[in-house]
C-alpha positions in Angstrom: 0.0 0.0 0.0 1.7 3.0 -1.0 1.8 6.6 0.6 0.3 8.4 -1.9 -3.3 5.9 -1.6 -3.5 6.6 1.9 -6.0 8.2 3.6 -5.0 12.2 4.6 -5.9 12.4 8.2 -6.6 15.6 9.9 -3.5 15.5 11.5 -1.7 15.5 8.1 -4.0 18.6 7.0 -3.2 20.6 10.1 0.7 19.4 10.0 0.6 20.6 6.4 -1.2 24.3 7.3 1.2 24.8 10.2 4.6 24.5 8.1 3.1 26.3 5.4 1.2 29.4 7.8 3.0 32.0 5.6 1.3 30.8 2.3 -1.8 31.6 4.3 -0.9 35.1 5.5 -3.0 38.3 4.0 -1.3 41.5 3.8 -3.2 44.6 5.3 -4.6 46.1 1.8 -7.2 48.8 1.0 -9.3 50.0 -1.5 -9.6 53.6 -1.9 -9.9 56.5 -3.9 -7.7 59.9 -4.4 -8.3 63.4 -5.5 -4.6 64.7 -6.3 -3.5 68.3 -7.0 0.1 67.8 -8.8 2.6 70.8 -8.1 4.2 69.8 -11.4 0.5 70.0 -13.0 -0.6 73.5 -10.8 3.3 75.2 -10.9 2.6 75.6 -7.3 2.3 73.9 -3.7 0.0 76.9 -3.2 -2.1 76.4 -6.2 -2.2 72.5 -5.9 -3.6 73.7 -2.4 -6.5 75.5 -3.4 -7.0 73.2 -6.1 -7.6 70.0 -3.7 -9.3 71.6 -1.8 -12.1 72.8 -4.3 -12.2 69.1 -5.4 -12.6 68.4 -2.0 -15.2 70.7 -1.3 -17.2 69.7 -4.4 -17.3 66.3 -3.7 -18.7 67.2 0.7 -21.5 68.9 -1.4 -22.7 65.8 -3.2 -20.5 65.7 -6.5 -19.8 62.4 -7.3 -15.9 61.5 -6.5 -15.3 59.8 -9.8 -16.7 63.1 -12.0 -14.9 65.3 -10.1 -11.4 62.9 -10.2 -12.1 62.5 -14.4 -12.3 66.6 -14.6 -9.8 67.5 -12.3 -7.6 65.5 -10.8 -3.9 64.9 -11.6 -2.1 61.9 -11.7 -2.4 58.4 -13.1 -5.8 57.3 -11.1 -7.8 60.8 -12.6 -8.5 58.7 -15.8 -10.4 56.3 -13.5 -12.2 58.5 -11.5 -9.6 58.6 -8.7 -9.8 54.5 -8.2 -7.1 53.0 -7.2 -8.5 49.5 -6.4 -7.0 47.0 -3.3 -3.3 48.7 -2.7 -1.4 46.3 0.2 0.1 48.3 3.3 3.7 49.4 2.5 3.4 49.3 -1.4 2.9 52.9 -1.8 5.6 55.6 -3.0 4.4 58.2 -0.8 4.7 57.0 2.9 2.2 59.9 3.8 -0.1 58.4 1.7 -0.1 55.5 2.5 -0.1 55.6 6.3 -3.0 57.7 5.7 -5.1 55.0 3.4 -4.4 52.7 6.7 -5.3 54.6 9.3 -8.1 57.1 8.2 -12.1 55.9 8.8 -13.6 54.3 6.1 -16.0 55.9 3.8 -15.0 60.1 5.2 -12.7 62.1 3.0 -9.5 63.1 4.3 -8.7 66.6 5.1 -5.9 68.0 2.4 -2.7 65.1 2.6 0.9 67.0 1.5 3.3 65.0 0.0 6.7 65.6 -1.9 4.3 65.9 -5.3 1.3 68.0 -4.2 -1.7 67.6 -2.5 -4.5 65.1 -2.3 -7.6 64.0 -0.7 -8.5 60.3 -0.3 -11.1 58.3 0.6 -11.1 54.6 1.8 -13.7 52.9 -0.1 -12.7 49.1 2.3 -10.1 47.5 4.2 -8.9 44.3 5.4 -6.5 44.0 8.8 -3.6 41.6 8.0 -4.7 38.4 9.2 -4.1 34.4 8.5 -6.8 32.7 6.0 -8.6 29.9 9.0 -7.8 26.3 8.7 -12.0 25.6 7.6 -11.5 27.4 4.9 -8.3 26.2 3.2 -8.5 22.2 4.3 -9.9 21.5 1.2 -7.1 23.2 -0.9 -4.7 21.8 1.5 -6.1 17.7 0.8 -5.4 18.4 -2.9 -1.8 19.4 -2.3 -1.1 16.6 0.1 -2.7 14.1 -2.6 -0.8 16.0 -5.7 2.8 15.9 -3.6 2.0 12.1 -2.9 1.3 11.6 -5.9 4.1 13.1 -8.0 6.7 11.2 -4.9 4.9 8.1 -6.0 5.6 8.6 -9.6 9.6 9.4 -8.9 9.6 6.5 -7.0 8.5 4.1 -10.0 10.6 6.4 -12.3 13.7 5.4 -10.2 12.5 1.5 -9.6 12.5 1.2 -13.9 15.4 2.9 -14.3 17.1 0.4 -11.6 15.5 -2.7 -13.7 15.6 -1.8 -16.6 18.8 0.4 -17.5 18.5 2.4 -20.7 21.5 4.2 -22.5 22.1 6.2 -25.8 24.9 6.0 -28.2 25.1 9.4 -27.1 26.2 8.6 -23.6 29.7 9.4 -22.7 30.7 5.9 -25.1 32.8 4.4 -22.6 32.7 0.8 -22.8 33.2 0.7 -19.0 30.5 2.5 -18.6 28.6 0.8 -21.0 29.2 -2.5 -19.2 28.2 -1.2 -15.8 24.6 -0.6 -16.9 24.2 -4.3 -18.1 22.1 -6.5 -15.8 
């Protein structure tokens, strides 16, 4: 009877879940939207200012974030209404930013965020807290590892049995008789 037939016990699923935790690890990541005012778009920090802020403004009075982002926003996300989707903790350029996107309520619009390129006003749209993905809901993901590694070890096993019964070799081996000779039963 070999491994790979054998029944995976729920000690082998939790065994395999504990040395593999990190695989199971979720990054802190949000979703969230930006209005930006770029000094390099404005030609000042005092006009990217006023600009923000009238984005800003327009949007607390009922605009709708994504019009106002497509009409006057700067910056990569203004094409897209100011989206810019799941983003994980850490992965932005701007460390104002993004100690802001994870640490401001969800849903409110920030007050006017300075970094080295301007000024911008974000919302977060969701977020999820780093956390580990639970046992329940990865055992069956987990079964189908266990029975795919068993399997492919079962495989190099029989691989390694023929190749010990029955030897095989190429006139392009090395051509050594010696060599040769060794491989014959």
């Amino acid at each position: 009877n070999s491994s790979d037939s054998k029944e995976i016990s729920h000690e082998d699923l939790i065994n395999y879940y504990r040395e593999h935790l990190e695989d199971y690890r979720v990054s802190s990541r949000a979703n969230w939207e930006q209005l930006s005012a770029l000094n390099s778009e404005t030609g000042s920090a005092t006009e990217s200012y006023r600009l923000v802020g009238k984005m800003g403004n327009e949007v607390w009075q009922g605009a709708s974030f994504e019009a106002v982002a497509k009409r006057s926003s700067h910056g990569p996300t203004a094409s897209l209404g100011g989206q810019n989707g799941w983003t994980t903790k850490g992965s932005l350029r701007s460390d104002v930013l993004d100690k802001a996107v994870f640490s401001l309520p969800i849903g409110r619009l920030s007050k006017r965020i300075e970094d080295e390129d301007g000024f911008h006003i974000i919302r977060v749209i969701e977020r999820e807290e780093e956390h580990t993905i639970p046992f329940s809901d990865v055992q069956e993901e987990i079964r189908d590892k266990i029975k795919q590694e068993r399997s492919a070890a079962a495989l190099e096993r029989y691989v390694a049995q023929l190749r010990d019964e029955f030897p095989v070799w190429s006139i392009f081996d090395d051509g050594n008789a010696e060599s040769v000779a060794r491989r014959l039963p």
